[in-house]
N, C-alpha and C positions, 0 to 999 in steps of 0.2 A: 551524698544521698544514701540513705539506708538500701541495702541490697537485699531485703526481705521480699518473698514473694510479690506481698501487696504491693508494694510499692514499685517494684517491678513491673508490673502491670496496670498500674496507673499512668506511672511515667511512659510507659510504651502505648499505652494509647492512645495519650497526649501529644506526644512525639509524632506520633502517624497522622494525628490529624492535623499537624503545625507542615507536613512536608508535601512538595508536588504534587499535583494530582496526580496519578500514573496512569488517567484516561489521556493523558495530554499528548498531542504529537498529531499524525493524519489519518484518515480514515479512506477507503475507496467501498466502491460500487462494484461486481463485476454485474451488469445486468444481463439477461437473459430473453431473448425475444423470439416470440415464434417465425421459423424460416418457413419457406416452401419444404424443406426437408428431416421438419425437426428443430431445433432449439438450434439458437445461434447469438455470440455475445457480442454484443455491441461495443466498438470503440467510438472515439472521440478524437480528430487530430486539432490539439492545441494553434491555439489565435497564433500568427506570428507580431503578430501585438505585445505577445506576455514578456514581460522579462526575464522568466526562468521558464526554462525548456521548451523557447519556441518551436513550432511543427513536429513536434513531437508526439507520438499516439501514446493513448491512456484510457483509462477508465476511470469514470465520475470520481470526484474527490476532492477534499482538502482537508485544511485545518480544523482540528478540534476546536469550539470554540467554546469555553468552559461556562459553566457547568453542566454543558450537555454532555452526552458519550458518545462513544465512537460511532453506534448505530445512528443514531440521531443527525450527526455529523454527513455519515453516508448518506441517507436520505436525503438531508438536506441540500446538500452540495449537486444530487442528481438532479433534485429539485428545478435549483438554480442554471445549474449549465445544461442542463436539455429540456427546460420550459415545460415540466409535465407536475401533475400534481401529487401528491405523498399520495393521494386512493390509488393511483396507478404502478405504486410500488409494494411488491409481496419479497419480504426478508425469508430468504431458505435458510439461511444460517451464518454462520462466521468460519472463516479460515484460521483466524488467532491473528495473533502480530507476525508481520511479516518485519525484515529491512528493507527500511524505505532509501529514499535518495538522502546523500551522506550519511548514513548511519540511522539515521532515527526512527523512530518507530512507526507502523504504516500498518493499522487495522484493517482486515480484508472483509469483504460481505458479499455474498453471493445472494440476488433476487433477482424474481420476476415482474418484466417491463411489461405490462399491458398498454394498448392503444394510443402505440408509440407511432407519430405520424413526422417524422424526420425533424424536428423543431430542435435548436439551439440557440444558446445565447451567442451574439457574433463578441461582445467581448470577452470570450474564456476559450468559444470554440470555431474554431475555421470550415468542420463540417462532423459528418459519423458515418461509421462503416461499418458493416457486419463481416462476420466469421463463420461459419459453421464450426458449433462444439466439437460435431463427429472429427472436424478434422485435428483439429488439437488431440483429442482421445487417440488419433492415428498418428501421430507426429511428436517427438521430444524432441526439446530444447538444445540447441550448441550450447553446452555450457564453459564458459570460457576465464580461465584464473584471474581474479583483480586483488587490487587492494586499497583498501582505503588508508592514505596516507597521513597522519595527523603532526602539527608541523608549531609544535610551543615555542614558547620564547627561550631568549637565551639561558636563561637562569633557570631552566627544570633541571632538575637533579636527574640528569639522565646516569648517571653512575647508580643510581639505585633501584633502575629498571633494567633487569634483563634482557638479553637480545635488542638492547635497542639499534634501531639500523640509519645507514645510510648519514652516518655523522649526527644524529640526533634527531633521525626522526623514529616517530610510531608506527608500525603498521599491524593493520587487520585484515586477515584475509579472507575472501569471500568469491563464490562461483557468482559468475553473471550472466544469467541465460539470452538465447537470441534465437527466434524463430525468423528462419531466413525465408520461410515460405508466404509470408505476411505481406501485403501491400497495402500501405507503406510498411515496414519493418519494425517487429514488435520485439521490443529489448529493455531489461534492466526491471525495474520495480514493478513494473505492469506485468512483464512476459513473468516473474517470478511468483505471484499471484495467480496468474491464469495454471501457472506449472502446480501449483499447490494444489488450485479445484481439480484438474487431471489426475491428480495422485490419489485425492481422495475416491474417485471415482473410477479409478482402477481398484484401489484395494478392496471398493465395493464388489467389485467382479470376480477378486479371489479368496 
């Protein structure tokens, strides 16, 4: 191929639109509902139904399902597992990509839940609980060292990666926050999220 400008920039364009979307992956909700005290964000403890991450507590979400976007995603997914309508959702903004569970990417979005009357879908949710925001703003995270270990077949060239460990595995290393103060107990892709809007909202204050 000719390595001339043009042509450079033909091909690169082309190229970009032949690859991944890179909206692809999950999206969450943190919702926001008014308390008796102030603003307070609503969990979700997952169906012990699901087959990944029964009883588990979270915030609305799932998959992107393409060609929508992450926003879109978020809405829709609160939509679906707390039985309320898109008018009753107000988008404050995004947090960015977070890491989601194993690795992958996990759009955050922070709005406001209006004339939210406790409704759930029983196949995704087992019930919802609130928070008070104020207390998260008063309380950080145990963050505690993991690693996400990745585990190829036998034939990776592991002689041409660096530090490869534990006989040929991968790893990545990453903190994993845990609010012990939470009932039931808020940990991992969620508490990470929530830890984000807190930061944001400290930096506001200095």
């Amino acid at each position: 191929m000719n390595q001339d400008r043009r042509a450079f920039e033909s091909a690169f364009e082309a190229g970009l639109a032949r690859l991944p979307d890179p909206r692809a992956g999950a999206a969450i909700l943190i919702p926001l509902v008014e308390g008796p005290d102030g603003l307070e964000i609503l969990f979700e403890v997952r169906s012990s139904r699901l087959r990944t991450q029964p009883g588990e507590v979270c915030c609305p979400g799932g998959k992107v399902e393409l060609p929508e976007g992450p926003r879109e995603a978020a809405v829709r997914e609160t939509c679906e597992e707390l039985l309320v309508a898109p008018e009753q959702i107000e988008i404050a903004g995004s947090l960015g990509m977070l890491m989601g569970p194993a690795g992958l990417p996990l759009f955050a979005y922070v709005g406001f839940l209006s004339g939210y009357t406790g409704t759930c879908s029983p196949d995704e949710v087992e019930r919802t609980f609130t928070v008070p925001l104020a207390w998260f703003m008063a309380h950080e995270p145990e963050l505690h060292d993991s690693h996400l270990v990745e585990d190829p077949p036998a034939d990776f060239p592991f002689d041409l990666v660096p530090h490869a460990q534990d006989g040929g595995r991968l790893r990545r290393r990453f903190d994993l926050p845990f609010y012990r103060g939470t009932d039931p107990l808020l940990w991992g892709a969620t508490a990470r999220a929530v830890h984000r809007l807190t930061d944001v909202l400290h930096a506001a204050e200095g």
